[in-house]
C-alpha positions as CSV (number, residue, x, y, z in Angstrom):
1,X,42.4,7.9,3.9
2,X,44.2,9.2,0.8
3,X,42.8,12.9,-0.3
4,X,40.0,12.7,-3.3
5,X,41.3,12.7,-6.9
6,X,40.0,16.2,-8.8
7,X,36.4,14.4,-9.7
8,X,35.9,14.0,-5.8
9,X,36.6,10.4,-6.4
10,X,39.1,8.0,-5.9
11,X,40.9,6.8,-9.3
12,X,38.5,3.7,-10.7
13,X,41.7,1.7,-11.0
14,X,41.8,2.0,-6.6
15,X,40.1,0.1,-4.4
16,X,36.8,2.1,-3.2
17,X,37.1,4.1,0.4
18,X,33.8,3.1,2.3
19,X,32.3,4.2,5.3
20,X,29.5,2.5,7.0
21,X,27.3,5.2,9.0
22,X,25.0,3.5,11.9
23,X,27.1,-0.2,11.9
24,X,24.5,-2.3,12.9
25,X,23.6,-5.7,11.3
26,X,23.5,-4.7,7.7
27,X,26.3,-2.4,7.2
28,X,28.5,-4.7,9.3
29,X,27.6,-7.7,6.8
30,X,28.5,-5.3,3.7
31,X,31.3,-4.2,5.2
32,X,32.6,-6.9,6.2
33,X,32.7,-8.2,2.8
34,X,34.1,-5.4,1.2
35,X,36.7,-5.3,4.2
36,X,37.4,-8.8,3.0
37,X,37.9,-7.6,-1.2
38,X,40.2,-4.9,-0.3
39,X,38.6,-2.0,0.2
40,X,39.1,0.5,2.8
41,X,36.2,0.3,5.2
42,X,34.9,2.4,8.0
43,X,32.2,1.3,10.4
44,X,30.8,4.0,12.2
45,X,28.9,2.6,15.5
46,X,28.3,2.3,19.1
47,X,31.1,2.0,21.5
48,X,31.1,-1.0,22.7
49,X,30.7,-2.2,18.7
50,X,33.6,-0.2,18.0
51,X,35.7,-1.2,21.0
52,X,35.3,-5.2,20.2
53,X,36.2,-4.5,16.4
54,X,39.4,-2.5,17.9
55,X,39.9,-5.8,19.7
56,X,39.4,-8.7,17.6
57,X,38.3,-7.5,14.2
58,X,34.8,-7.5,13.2
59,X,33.4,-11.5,13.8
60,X,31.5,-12.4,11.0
61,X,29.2,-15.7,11.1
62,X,27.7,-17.1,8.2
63,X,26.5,-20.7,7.4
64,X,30.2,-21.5,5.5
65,X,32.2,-19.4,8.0
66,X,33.1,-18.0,11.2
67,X,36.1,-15.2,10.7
68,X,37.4,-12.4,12.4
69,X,37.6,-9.6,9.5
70,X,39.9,-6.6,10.5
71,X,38.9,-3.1,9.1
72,X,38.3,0.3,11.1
73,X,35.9,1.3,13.2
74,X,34.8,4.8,14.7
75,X,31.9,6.4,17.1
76,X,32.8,9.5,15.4
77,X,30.4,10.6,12.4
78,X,33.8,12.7,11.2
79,X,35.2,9.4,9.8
80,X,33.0,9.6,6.9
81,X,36.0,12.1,5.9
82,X,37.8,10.9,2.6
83,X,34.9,8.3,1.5
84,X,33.9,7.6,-1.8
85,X,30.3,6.2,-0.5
86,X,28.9,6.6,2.9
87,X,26.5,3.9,3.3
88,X,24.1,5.1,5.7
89,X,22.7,1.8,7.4
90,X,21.0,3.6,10.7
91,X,17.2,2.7,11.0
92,X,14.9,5.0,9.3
93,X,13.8,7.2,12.2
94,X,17.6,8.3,12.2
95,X,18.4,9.2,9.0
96,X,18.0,13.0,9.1
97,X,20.0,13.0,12.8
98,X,23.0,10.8,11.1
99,X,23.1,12.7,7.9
100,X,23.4,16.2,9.6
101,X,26.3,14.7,11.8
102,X,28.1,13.6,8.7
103,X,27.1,16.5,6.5
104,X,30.1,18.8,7.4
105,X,32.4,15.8,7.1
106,X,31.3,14.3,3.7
107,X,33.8,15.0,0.2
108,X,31.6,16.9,-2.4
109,X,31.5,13.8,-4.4
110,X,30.9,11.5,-2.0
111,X,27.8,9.6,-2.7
112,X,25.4,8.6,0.5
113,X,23.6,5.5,-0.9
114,X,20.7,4.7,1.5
115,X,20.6,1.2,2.4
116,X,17.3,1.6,4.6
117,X,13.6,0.2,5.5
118,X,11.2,2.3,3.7
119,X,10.6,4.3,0.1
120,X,11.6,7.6,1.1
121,X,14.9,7.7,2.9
122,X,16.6,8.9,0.0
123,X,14.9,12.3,-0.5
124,X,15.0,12.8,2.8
125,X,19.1,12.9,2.6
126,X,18.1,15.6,0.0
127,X,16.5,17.6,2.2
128,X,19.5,17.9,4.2
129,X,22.0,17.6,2.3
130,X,21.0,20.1,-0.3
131,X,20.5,19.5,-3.9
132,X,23.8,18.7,-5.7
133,X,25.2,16.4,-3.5
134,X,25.5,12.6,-4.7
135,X,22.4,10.4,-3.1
136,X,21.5,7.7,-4.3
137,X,18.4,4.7,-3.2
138,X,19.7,1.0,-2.6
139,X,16.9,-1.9,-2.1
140,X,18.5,-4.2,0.3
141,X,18.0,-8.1,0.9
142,X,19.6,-9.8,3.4
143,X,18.9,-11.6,7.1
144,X,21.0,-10.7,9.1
145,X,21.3,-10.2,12.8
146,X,23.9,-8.7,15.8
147,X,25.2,-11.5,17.7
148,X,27.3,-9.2,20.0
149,X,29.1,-6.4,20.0
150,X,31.5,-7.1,17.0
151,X,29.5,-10.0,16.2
152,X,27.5,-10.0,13.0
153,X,25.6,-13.2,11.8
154,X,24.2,-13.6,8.4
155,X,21.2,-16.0,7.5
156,X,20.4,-15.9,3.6
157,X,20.6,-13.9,0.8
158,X,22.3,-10.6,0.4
159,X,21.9,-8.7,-2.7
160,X,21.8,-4.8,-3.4
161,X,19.5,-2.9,-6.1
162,X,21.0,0.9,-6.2
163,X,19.1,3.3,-8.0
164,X,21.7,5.0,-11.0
165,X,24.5,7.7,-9.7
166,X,27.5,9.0,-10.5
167,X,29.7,5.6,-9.2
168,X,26.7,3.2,-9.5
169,X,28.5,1.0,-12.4
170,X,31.7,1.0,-10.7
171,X,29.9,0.4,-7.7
172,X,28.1,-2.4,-8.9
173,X,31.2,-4.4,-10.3
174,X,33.2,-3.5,-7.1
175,X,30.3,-4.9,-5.0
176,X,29.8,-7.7,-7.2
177,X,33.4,-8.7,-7.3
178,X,33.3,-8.8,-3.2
179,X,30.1,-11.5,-3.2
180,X,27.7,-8.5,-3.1
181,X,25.3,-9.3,-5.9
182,X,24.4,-5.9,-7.2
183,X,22.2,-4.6,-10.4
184,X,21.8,-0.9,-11.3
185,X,17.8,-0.3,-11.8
186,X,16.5,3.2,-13.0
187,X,13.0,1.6,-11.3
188,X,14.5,1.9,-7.8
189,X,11.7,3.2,-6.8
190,X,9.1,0.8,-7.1
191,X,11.6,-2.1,-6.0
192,X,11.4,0.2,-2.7
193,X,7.5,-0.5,-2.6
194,X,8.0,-4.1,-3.4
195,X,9.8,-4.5,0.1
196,X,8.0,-2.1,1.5
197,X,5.3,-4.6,0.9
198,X,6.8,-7.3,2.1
199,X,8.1,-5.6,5.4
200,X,4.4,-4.0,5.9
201,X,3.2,-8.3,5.8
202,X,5.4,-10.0,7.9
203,X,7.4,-7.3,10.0
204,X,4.8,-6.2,12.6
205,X,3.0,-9.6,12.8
206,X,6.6,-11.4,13.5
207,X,7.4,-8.2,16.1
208,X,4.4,-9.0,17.9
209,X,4.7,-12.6,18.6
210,X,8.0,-12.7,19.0
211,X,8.2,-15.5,15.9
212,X,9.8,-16.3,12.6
213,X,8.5,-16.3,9.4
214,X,7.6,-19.9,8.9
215,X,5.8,-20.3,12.5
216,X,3.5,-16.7,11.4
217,X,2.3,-18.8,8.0
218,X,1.3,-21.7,10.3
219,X,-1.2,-19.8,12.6
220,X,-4.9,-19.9,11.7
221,X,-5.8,-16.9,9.6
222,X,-2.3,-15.3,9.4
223,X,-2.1,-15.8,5.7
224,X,-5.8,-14.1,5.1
225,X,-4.3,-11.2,7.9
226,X,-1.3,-11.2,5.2
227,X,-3.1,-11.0,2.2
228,X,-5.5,-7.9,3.3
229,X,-2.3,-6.3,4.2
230,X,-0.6,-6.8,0.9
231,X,-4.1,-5.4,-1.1
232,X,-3.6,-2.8,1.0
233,X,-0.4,-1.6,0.4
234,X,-0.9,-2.5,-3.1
235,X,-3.9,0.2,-3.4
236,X,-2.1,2.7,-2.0
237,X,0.7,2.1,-4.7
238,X,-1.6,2.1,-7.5
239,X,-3.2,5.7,-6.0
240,X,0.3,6.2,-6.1
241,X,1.3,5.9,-9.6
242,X,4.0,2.9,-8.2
243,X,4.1,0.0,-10.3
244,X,5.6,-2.5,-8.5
245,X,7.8,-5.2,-10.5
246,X,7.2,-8.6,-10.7
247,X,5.1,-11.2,-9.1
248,X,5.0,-9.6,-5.2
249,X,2.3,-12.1,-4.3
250,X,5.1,-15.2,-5.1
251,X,7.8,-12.3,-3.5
252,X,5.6,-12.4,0.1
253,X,5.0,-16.3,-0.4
254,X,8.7,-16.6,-1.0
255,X,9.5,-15.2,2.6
256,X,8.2,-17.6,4.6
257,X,9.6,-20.3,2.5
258,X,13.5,-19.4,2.2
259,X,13.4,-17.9,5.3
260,X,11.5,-19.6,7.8
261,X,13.6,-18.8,10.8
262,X,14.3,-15.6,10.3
263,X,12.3,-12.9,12.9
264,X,11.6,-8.9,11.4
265,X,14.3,-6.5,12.7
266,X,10.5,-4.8,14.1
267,X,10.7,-8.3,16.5
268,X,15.0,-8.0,17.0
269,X,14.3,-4.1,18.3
270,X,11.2,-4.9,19.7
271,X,13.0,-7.8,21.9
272,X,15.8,-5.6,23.0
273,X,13.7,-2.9,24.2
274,X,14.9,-0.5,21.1
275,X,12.8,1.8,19.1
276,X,11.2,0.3,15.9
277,X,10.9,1.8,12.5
278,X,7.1,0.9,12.1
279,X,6.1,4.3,11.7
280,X,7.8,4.0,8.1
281,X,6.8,0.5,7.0
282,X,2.4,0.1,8.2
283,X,2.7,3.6,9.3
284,X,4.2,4.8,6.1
285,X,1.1,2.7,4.2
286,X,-1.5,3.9,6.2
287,X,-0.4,7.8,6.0
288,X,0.1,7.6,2.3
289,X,-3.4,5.9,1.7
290,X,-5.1,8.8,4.0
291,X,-3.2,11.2,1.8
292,X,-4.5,10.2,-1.4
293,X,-7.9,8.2,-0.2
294,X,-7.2,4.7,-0.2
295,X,-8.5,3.1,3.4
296,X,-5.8,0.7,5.2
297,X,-7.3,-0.4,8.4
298,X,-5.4,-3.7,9.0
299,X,-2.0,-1.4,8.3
300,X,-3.2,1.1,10.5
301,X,-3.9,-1.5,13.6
302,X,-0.7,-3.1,13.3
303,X,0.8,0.3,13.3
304,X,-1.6,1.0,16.6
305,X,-0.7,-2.4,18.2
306,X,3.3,-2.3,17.8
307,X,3.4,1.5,18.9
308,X,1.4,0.1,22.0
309,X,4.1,-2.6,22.3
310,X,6.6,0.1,22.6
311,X,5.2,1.7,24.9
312,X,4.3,-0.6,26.9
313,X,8.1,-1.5,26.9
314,X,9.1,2.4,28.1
315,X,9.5,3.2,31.7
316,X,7.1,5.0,33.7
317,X,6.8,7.6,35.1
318,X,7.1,8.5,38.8
C-alpha cells in the first residue's frame, strides 16, 4: 500500500485503502464490493478463507450474480498497515483481542469503523485504542452467509449507517458509489438499539430451532414470545435515555416479511459448533436492565437457554 499522505490519509481524489479485520460473512460482502469499485481491499481471515481467495479470488453469490472478485487477503492482523479504514467485522466477543493485534499496525489516522452486533463495540475500541485515535460506530443491515471458504452468499439488503468521523462523508459517497447504500447519522447510537432490538427478537429464538425467520412467525405464541421481548428491550432503552428512531414495532414485523429465509448468525454459529455473541444481544438487555432496574425475564431465559445450547455443544471432559 502507498505511504499515508501528511493528514494520515490517502488524497480524497484516490481510491480508499480498506482492510477488512475478521473476514467472515459481512466484511467479505463489503469488501467484495468495494474490491469490485476499485478500491484497495484487504481481508484479514482464517487460513483456509485466505488460501481459497489466493486461489480463485473471493466467490461472491448474490441473487443477480455469481463472480469471482480478486482482491488480497491475509491471516496476519499486520496487513491493516497503510489503511485508511479498518473495518473490524470479527463477532463481538472478539473485538478487544482483534483490536490489540492491529493496534501496533494501524496509521494514526486510520479510522476503525465497527461494523458489529451490539451498542457498545465502539467504545470498547476506545478503551484499547486510546483516546485520539479515529473510531467510529456503523449500524449494519445485510443477510449474508459463508458458503465456503472464499465463498460469500448474500440474501437481501445491505446498507451501512456510520456514526460521523473524520472520513465519514467521503466514506459515505465512496461506499455509495460501490452499491453500499450509506447515510451519515449523528443518532448512531440509538440506530444501534434499534437492531439491537431486532437481534434480541428473532436471533436466539431462530438459534434455537434451527429455523428462519418466516417459519418462527408461524409457531403458536412466537409472536406474543416476540413482543414481550421487544417491551423489554424497549424499557431498558427508555431507563436508558435511548430513543430509538422510527416505528421498531413495523422494523421487527418487517423481518420476518423480507426475510423469511433468512436464519440469525446466533443459528449459523450455533450450527457450526462456534461461539455465539448472545452474551451482547439478550445478555446485553438483561445486564443493562439489572443495572438501572428494569426486569427482562424473557431476555434473560433466552440468554440462559442458548448458553445451555453451547454448552451442551462443547466436549466433555474426561
Amino acid at each position: 500500500m502507498e505511504s499515508l499522505s501528511p493528514e494520515g490519509l490517502s488524497p480524497s481524489s484516490a481510491r480508499l485503502r480498506v482492510a477488512v479485520m475478521g473476514a467472515g460473512a459481512v466484511g467479505c460482502y463489503f469488501g467484495a464490493l468495494l474490491a469490485r469499485a476499485g478500491h484497495a481491499v484487504t481481508l484479514i481471515g482464517r487460513p483456509a478463507h485466505v488460501e481459497a481467495i489466493a486461489a480463485r479470488g473471493l466467490r461472491l453469490q448474490t441473487a443477480a450474480q455469481d463472480s469471482h472478485v480478486p482482491l488480497a487477503a491475509s491471516i496476519e492482523a499486520s496487513a491493516v498497515r497503510g489503511a485508511d479504514v479498518v473495518l473490524l467485522c470479527v463477532k463481538s466477543t472478539d473485538t478487544e483481542a482483534a483490536v490489540r493485534q492491529i493496534g501496533p499496525h494501524l496509521a494514526p489516522g486510520a479510522l476503525v469503523l465497527t461494523l458489529q452486533n451490539g451498542v457498545d463495540n465502539d467504545e470498547r475500541v476506545r478503551v484499547v485504542l486510546g483516546p485520539g485515535h479515529p473510531v467510529a460506530a456503523a449500524v449494519v443491515y445485510v443477510a449474508t452467509a459463508m458458503a465456503g471458504p472464499g465463498h460469500v452468499r448474500h440474501f437481501g439488503r445491505g446498507e451501512l449507517i456510520v456514526a460521523p468521523s473524520p472520513l465519514g462523508e467521503r466514506l459515505a459517497r465512496e461506499f455509495s458509489e460501490a452499491g453500499i447504500a450509506t447515510q451519515v447519522s449523528g443518532d448512531v447510537r440509538g440506530a444501534l438499539w434499534a437492531k439491537l432490538v431486532v437481534n434480541c427478537a428473532y436471533n436466539a429464538l431462530s438459534a434455537l430451532a434451527q429455523r428462519p425467520y418466516g417459519w418462527l412467525v408461524r409457531q403458536s405464541g412466537a409472536t406474543e414470545v416476540i413482543d414481550d421481548l421487544v417491551a423489554e428491550c424497549l424499557a431498558v432503552a427508555r431507563a436508558d435515555g435511548v430513543r430509538i428512531p422510527g416505528d421498531i414495532h413495523a422494523a421487527v414485523r418487517g423481518i420476518a416479511q423480507t426475510m423469511p429465509d433468512q436464519r440469525s448468525s446466533t443459528a449459523q454459529d450455533l450450527a457450526r459448533g462456534k461461539p455465539t455473541e448472545i452474551e451482547h444481544l439478550n445478555g446485553y438487555a438483561a445486564r443493562r436492565g439489572a443495572a438501572l432496574g428494569v426486569a427482562t425475564p424473557v431476555n434473560r431465559a433466552l440468554l440462559v437457554l442458548v448458553c445451555m445450547a453451547e454448552a451442551a455443544q462443547a466436549p466433555r471432559s474426561a
